[in-house]
PADO-343951 format. One record per residue (C-alpha): residue number from 1; residue in three letters; x, y, z. Coordinates in Angstrom, 2 decimals. Each point is the difference from the previous one (the first is absolute). Example, Ala and Ser with C-alpha at 12.3 -4.5 7.8 and 13.67 -1.06 7.14 Angstrom:
[1 "ALA" [12.30 -4.50 7.80]],
[2 "SER" [1.37 3.44 -0.66]],
This chain:
[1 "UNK" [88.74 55.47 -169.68]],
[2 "UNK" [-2.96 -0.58 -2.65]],
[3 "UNK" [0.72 -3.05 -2.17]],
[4 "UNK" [-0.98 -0.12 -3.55]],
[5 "UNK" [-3.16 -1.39 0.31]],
[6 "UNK" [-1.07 2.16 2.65]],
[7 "UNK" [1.24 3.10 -2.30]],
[8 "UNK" [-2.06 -0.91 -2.60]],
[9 "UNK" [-2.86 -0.68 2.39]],
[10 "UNK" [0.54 4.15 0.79]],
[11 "UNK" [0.19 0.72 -3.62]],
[12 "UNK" [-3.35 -1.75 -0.90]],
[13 "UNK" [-1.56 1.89 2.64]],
[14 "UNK" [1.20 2.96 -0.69]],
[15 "UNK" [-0.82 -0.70 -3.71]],
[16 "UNK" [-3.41 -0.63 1.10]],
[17 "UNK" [-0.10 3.61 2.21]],
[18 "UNK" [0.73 1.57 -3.49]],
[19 "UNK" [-2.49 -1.89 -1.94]],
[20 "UNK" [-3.01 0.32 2.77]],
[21 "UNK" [0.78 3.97 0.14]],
[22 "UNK" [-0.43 0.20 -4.05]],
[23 "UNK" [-3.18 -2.14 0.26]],
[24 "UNK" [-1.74 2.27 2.20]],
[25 "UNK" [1.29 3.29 -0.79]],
[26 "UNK" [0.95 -0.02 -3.26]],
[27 "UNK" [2.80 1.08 -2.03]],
[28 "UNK" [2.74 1.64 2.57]],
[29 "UNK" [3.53 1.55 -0.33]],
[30 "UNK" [3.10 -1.82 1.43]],
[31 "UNK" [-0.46 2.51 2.95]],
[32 "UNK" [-3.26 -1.07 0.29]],
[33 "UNK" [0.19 -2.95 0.35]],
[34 "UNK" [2.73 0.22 2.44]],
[35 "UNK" [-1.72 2.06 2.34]],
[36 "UNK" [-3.05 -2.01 -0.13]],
[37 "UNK" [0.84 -3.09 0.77]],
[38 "UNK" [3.15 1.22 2.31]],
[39 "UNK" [2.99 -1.96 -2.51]],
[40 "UNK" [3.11 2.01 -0.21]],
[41 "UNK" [0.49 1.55 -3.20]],
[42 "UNK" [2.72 -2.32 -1.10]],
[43 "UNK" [-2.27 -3.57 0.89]],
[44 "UNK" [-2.83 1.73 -2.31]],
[45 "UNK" [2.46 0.46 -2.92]],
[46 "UNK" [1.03 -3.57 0.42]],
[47 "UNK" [-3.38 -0.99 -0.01]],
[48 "UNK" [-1.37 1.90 -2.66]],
[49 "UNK" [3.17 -1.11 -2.31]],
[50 "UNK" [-1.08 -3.34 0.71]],
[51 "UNK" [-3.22 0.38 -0.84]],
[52 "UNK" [0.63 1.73 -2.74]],
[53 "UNK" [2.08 -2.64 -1.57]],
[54 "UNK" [-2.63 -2.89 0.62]],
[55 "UNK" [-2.33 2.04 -1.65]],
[56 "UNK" [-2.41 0.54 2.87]],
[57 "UNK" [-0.06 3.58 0.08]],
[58 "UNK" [0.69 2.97 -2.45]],
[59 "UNK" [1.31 3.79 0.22]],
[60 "UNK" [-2.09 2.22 -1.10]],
[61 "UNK" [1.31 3.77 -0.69]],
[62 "UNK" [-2.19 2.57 1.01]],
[63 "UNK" [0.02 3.58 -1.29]],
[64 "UNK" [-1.28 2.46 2.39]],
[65 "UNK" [-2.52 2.76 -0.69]],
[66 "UNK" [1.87 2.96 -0.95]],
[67 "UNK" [1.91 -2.41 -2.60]],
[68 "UNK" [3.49 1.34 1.57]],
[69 "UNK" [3.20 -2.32 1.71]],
[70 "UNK" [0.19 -3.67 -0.04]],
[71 "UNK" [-2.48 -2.15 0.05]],
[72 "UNK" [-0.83 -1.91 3.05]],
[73 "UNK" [0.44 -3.86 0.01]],
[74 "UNK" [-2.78 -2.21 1.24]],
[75 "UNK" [0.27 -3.60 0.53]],
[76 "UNK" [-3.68 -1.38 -0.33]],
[77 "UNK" [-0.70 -3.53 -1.25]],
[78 "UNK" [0.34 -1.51 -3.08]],
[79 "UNK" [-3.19 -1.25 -1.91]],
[80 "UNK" [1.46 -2.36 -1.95]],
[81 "UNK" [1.78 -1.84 2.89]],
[82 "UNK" [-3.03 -2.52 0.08]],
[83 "UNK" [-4.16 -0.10 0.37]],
[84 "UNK" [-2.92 -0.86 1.92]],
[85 "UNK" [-3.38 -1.51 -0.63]],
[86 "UNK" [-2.49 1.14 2.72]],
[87 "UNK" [-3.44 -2.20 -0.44]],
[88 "UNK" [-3.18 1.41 2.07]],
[89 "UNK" [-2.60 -3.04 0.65]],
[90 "UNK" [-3.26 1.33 0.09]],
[91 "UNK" [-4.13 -0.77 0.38]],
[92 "UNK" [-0.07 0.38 -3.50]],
[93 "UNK" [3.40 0.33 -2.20]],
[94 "UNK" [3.48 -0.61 0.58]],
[95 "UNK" [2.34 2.63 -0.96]],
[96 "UNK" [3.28 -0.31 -1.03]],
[97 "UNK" [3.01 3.12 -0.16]],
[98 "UNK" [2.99 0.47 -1.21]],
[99 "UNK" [2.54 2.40 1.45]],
[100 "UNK" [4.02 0.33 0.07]],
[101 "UNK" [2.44 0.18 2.74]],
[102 "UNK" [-0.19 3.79 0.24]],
[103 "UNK" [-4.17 -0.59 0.68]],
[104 "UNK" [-1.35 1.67 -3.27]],
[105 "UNK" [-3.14 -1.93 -1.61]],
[106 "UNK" [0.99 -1.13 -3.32]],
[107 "UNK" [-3.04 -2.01 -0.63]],
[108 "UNK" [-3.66 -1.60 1.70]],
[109 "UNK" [-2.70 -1.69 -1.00]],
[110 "UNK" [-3.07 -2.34 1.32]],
[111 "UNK" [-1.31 -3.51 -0.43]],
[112 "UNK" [-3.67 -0.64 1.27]],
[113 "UNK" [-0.92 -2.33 2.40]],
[114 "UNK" [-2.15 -2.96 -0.20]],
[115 "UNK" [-2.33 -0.31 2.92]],
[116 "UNK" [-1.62 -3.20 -0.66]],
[117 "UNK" [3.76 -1.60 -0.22]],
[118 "UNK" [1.30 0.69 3.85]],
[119 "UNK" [2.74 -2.91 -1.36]],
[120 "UNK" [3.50 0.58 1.64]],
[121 "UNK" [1.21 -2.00 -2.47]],
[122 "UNK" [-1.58 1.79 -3.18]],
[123 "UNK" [1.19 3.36 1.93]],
[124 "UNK" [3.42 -1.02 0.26]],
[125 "UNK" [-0.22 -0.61 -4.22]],
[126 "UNK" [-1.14 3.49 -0.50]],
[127 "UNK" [2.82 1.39 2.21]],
[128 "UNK" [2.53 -1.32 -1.69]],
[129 "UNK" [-1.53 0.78 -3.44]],
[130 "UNK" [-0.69 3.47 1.02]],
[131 "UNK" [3.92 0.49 1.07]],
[132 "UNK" [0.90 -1.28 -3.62]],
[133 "UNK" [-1.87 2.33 -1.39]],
[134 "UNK" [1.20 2.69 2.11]],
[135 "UNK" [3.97 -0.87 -1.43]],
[136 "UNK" [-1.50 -0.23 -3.50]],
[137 "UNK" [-1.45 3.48 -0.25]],
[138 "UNK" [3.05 1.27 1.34]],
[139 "UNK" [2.46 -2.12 -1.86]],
[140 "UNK" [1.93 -1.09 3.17]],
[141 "UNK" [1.48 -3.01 1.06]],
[142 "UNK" [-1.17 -1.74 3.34]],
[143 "UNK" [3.83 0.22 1.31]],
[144 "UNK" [-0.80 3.76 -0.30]],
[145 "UNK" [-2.31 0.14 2.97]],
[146 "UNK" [1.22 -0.02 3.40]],
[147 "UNK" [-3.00 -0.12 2.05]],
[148 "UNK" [-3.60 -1.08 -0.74]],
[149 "UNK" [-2.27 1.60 3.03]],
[150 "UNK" [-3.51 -1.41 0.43]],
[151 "UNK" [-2.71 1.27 1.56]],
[152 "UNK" [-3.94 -1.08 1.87]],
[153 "UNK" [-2.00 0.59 2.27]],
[154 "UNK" [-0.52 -2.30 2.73]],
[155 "UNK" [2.79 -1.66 2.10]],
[156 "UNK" [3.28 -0.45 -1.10]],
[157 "UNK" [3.34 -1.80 1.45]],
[158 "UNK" [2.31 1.97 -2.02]],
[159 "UNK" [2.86 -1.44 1.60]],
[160 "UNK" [-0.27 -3.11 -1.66]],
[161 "UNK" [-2.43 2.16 -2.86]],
[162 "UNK" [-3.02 -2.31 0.54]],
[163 "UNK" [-3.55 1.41 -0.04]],
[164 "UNK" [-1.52 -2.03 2.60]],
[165 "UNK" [-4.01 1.69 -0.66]],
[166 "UNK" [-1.31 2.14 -2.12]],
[167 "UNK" [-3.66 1.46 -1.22]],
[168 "UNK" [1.00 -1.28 -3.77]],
[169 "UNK" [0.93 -3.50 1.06]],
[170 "UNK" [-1.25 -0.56 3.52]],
[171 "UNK" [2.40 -2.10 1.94]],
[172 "UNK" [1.54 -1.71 -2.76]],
[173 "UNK" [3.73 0.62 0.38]],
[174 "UNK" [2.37 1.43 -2.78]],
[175 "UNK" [3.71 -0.33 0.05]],
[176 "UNK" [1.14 2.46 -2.01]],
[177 "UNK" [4.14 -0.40 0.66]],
[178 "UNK" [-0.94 -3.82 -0.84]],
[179 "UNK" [-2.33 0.45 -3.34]],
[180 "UNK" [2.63 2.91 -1.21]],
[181 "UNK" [3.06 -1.64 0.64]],
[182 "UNK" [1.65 0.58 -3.06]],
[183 "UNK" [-0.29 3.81 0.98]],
[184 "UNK" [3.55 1.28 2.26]],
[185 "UNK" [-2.43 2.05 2.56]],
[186 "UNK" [-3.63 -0.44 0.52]],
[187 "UNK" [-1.94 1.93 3.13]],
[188 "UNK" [-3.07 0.48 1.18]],
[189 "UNK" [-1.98 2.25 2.02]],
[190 "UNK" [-3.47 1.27 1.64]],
[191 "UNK" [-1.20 2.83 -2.72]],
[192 "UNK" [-0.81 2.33 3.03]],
[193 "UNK" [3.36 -0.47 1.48]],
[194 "UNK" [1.62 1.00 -3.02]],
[195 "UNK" [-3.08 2.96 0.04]],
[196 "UNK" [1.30 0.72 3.88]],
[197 "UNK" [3.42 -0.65 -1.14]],
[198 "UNK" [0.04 3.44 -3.12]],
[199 "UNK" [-1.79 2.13 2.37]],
[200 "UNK" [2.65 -0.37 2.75]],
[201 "UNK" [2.65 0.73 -3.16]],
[202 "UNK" [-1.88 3.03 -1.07]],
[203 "UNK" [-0.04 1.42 3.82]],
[204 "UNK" [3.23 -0.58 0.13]],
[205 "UNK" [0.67 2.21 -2.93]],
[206 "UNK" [-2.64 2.30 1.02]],
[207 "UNK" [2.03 0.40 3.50]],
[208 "UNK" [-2.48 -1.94 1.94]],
[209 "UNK" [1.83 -3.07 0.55]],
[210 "UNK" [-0.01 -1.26 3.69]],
[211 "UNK" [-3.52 -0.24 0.70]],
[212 "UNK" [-2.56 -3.11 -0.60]],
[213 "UNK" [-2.51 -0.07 -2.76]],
[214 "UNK" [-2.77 -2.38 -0.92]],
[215 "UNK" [-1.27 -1.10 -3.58]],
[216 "UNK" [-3.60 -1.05 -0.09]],
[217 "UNK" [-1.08 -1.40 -3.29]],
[218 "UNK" [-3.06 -0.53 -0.59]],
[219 "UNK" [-1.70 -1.75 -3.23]],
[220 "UNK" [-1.28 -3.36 -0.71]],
[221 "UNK" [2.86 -1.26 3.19]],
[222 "UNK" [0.68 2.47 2.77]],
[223 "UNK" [3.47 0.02 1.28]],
[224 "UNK" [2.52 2.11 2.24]],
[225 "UNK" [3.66 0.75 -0.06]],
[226 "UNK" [1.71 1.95 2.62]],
[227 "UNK" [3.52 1.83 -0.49]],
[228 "UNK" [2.67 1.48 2.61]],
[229 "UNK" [2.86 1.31 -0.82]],
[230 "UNK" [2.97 1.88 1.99]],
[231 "UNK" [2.79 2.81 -0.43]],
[232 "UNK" [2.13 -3.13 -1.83]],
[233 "UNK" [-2.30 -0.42 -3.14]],
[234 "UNK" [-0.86 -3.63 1.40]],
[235 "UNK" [-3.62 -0.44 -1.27]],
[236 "UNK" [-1.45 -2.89 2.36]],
[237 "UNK" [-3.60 -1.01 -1.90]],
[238 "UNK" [-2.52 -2.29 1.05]],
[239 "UNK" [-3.48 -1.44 -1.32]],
[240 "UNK" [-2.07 -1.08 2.85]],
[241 "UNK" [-3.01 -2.42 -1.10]],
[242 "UNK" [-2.47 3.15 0.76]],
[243 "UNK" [-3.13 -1.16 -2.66]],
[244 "UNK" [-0.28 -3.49 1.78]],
[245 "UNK" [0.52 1.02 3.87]],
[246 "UNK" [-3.27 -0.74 1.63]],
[247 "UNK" [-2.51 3.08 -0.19]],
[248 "UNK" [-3.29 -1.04 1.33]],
[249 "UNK" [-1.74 -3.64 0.86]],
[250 "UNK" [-2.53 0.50 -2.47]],
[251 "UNK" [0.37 -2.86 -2.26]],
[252 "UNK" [0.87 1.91 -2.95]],
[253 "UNK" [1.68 -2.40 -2.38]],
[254 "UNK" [3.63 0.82 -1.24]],
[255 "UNK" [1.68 -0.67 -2.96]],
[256 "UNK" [2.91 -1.48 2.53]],
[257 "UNK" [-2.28 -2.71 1.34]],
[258 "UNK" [-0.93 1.97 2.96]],
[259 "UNK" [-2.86 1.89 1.62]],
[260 "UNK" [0.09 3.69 0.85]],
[261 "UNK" [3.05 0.83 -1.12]],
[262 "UNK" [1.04 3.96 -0.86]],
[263 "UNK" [0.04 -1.15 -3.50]],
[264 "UNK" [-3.86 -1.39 0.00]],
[265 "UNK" [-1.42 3.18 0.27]],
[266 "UNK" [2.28 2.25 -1.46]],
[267 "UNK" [1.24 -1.37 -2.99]],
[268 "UNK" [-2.07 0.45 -3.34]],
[269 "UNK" [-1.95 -3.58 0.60]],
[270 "UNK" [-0.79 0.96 3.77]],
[271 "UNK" [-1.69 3.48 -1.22]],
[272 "UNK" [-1.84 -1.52 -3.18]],
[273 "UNK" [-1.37 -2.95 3.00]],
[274 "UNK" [-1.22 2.76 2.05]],
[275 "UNK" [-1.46 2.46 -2.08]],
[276 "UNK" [-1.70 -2.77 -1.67]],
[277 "UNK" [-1.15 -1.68 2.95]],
[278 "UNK" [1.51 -3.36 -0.54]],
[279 "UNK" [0.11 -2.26 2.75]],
[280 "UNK" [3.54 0.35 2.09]],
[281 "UNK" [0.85 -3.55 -0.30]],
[282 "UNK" [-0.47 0.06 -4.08]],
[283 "UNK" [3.40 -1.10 -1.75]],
[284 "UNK" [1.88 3.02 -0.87]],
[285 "UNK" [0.27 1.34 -4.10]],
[286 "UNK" [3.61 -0.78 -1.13]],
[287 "UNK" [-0.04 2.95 -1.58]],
[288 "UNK" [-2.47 3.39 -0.64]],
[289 "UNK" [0.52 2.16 -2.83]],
[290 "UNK" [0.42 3.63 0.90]],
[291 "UNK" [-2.70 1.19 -2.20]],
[292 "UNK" [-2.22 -1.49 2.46]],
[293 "UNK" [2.11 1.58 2.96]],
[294 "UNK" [-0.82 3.36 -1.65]],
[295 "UNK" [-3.97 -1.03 -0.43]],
[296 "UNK" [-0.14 -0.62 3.67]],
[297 "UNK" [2.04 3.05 0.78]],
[298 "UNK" [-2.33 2.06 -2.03]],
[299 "UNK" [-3.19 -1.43 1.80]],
[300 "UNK" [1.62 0.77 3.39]],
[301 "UNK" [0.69 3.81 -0.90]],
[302 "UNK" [-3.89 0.42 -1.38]],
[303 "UNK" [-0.81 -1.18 3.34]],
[304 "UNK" [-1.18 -3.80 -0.36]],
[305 "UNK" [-0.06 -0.90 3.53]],
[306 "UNK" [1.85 -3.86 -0.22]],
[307 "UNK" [2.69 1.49 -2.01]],
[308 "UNK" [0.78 2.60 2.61]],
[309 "UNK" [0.28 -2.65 2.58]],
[310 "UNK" [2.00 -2.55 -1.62]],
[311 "UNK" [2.78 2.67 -0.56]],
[312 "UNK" [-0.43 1.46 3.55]],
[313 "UNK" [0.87 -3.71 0.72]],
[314 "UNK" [2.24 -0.10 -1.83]],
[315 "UNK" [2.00 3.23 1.35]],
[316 "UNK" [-1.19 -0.99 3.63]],
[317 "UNK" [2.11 -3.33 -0.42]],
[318 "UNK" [3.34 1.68 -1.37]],
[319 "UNK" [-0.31 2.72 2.55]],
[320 "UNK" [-0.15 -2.56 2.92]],
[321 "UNK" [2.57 -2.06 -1.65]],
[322 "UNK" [2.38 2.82 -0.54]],
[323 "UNK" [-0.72 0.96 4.24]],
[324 "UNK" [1.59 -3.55 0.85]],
[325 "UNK" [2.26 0.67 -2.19]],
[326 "UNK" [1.06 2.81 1.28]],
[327 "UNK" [-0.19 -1.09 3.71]],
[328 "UNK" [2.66 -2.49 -0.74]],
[329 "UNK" [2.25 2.08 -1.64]],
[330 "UNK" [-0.52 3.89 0.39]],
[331 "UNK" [-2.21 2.44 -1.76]],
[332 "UNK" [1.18 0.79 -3.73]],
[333 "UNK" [-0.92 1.50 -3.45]],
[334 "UNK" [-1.97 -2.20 -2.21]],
[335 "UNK" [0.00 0.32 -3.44]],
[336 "UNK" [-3.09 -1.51 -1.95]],
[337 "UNK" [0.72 -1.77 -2.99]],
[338 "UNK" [-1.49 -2.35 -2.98]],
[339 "UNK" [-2.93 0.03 -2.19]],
[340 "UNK" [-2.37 0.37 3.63]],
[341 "UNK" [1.54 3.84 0.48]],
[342 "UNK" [-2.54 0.97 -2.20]],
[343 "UNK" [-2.65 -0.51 2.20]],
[344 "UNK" [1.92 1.79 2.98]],
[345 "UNK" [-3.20 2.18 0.25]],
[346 "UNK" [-2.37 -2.46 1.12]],
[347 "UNK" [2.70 -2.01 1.89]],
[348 "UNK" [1.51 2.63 2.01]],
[349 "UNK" [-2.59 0.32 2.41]],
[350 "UNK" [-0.38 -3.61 1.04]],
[351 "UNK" [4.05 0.71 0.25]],
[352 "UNK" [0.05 2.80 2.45]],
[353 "UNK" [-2.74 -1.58 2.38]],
[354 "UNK" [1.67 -3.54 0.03]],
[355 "UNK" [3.14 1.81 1.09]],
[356 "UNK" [-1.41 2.29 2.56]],
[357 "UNK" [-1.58 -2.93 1.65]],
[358 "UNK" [2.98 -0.86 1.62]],
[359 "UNK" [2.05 1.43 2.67]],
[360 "UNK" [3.17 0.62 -2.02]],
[361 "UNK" [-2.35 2.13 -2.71]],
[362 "UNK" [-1.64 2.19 2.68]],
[363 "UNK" [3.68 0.46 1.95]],
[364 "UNK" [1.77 0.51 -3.12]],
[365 "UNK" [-2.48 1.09 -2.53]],
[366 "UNK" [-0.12 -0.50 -4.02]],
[367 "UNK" [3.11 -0.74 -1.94]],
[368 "UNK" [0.35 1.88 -2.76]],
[369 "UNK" [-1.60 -1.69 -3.11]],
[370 "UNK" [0.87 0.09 -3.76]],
[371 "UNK" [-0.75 -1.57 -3.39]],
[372 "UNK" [2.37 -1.10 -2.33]],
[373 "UNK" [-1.96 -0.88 -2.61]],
[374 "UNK" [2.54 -1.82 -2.24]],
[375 "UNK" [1.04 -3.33 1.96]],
[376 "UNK" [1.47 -1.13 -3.05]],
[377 "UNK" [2.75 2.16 -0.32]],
[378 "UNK" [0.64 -0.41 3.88]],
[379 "UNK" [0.14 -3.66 -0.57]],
[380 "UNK" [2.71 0.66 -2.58]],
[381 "UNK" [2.10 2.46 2.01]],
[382 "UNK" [0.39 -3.17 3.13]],
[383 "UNK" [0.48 -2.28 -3.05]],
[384 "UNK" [2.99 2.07 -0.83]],
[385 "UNK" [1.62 1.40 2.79]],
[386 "UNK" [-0.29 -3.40 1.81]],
[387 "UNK" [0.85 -1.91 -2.70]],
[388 "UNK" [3.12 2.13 -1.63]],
[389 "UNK" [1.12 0.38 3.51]],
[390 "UNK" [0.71 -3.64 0.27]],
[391 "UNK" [1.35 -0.34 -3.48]],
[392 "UNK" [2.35 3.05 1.17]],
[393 "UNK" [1.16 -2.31 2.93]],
[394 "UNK" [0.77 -2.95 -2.29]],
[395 "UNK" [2.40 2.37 -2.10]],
[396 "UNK" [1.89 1.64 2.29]],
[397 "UNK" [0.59 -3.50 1.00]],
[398 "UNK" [0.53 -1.96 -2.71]],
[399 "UNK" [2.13 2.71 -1.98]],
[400 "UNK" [3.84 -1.12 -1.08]],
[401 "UNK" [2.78 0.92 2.49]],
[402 "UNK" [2.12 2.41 -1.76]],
[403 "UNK" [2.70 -0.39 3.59]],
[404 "UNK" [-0.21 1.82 3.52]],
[405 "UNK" [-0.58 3.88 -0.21]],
């Protein structure tokens, strides 16, 4: 016999069945959602009654094309029910958007970086300055938002949202739960997991959910996130520390304190040091502008000889990175993102001979390779499904009994 307690235990979850199944698929049909996440048609009325009363969801009526019968009834979320502030920490800006509970962008914007001020503290100023102003422009009140997600690259503990190193503060900590206490959720996670993490989502939607995929980002950092999903929907993501596993003992400085890390050669610093010639062990540039990305880019494709190489080295050190990678886990796509896709043409084949080096890339051959150009719109796709997706989870929890159904 269920007690009360553990019948409201069944209700949240079932609550949260309904929620997770309009987060990923969208507005659905009380037969819909019944036969997608397998609730009898009488729970998902409860549910959706409930919901409906705490203001977490809406009906929507839906006329269909021909303009004739009734209307179909959607349930979908409601915007209004709350918002979320997703902040992307970056080389060079930190970006802050705002977006409701049903994951529509209502507003963005960017604050500029200092790079001579690597101060935590200062940081920690801005950040909380730059979330004011993000409830100013939009007239909200901070009781409004229900989750602030953060992003970085770098390594992150986001169970206890800490990042623990970085490329914009080294290995000076930030504890972002801590410094935004005042704020009911803060989390934080590895930009190319959340990158890994809206590619699973869109294969998923695409019909290609079940199989692994790999993120590579590649820019002023490099990083990796790997995705696996199954039959369920369960996304399971994870962001390996690919740009600092050791590559070669060749004394190449890294930006991690290191030597010959993936990173050293092929991040932005590591190909400006070798096309240039600079001595290995030189200290790394915090950060190179882009423009001069593109002016060694250009030299390589007129032929200059040294800025050939230093992107063959470049590709050659992803490629074998990717191979023990893959020899750990199994052969999968890899999707190239972040301002470095642009130079996929002189990269690529450093790429393909660094992974048919190995034994798993001459038994299983290439994985298929893409660009997606835009990481930033990736990075705000994880930032919302992950981050809704939790908030979801708190509200089908935390909603008022209305008594046993």
């Amino acid at each position: 016999m269920l007690t009360r307690s553990s019948t409201e235990l069944v209700r949240q979850q079932n609550s949260a069945l309904v929620l997770a199944s309009l987060r990923r698929l969208g507005a659905q049909s009380h037969t819909e959602l019944s036969a997608r996440t397998g609730l009898a048609s009488a729970t998902v009325s409860a549910i959706t009654a409930e919901l409906e009363r705490a203001r977490i969801i809406e009906r929507l009526e839906h006329q269909s094309a021909g303009g004739r019968g009734r209307p179909r009834v959607l349930f979908s979320p409601r915007r209004d029910c709350g918002y979320l502030v997703a902040v992307r920490i970056s080389s060079d800006v930190v970006q802050y958007s705002l977006a409701d509970y049903a994951g529509t962008l209502i507003d963005r914007f960017e604050e500029s970086r200092q790079h001579a001020d690597p101060s935590t503290e200062r940081f920690v100023v801005t950040l909380r300055e730059g979330l004011a102003k993000a409830l100013q422009r939009s007239a909200l009140g901070r009781e409004r938002v229900l989750a602030v997600s953060i992003s970085s690259k770098g390594i992150v503990d986001p169970t206890a949202t800490r990042l623990l190193w970085s490329p914009v503060f080294g290995t000076a900590e930030i504890d972002f739960a801590s410094v935004l206490c005042e704020w009911s959720s803060v989390t934080l996670s590895n930009e190319t997991l959340l990158v890994a993490h809206a590619l699973g989502r869109r294969a998923e939607k695409a019909g290609e959910g079940g199989r692994s995929l790999a993120a590579l980002s590649l820019g002023h950092s490099v990083g990796l996130g790997i995705a696996s999903g199954d039959a369920d929907g369960d996304l399971k993501v994870s962001a390996p520390n690919f740009g600092h596993m050791l590559h070669a003992t060749d004394g190449k400085a890294c930006r991690c304190g290191a030597q010959g890390c993936i990173e050293a050669s092929a991040g932005f610093y590591g190909i400006l040091r070798t096309a240039f010639e600079v001595p290995p062990d030189t200290i790394p540039a915090k950060f190179v502008p882009l423009a001069e990305m593109d002016k060694i880019a250009l030299r390589a494709r007129q032929g200059h000889r040294m800025s050939e190489y230093a992107f063959r080295q470049a590709g050659l050190a992803l490629g074998q990175g990717l191979s023990r990678v893959f020899s750990l886990h199994e052969s999968m796509p890899v999707t190239i993102t972040g301002l470095g896709a642009r130079f996929m043409d002189l990269l690529s084949r450093g790429i393909e001979e660094g992974l048919m080096q190995t034994q798993q890339g001459r038994l299983q051959g290439m994985p298929a390779i893409t660009i997606a150009p835009d990481e930033a719109t990736l990075v705000f796709e994880g930032h919302l499904d992950r981050a809704l997706t939790q908030v979801d989870r708190m509200l089908a929890g935390e909603r008022p009994v209305t008594g046993d159904k």
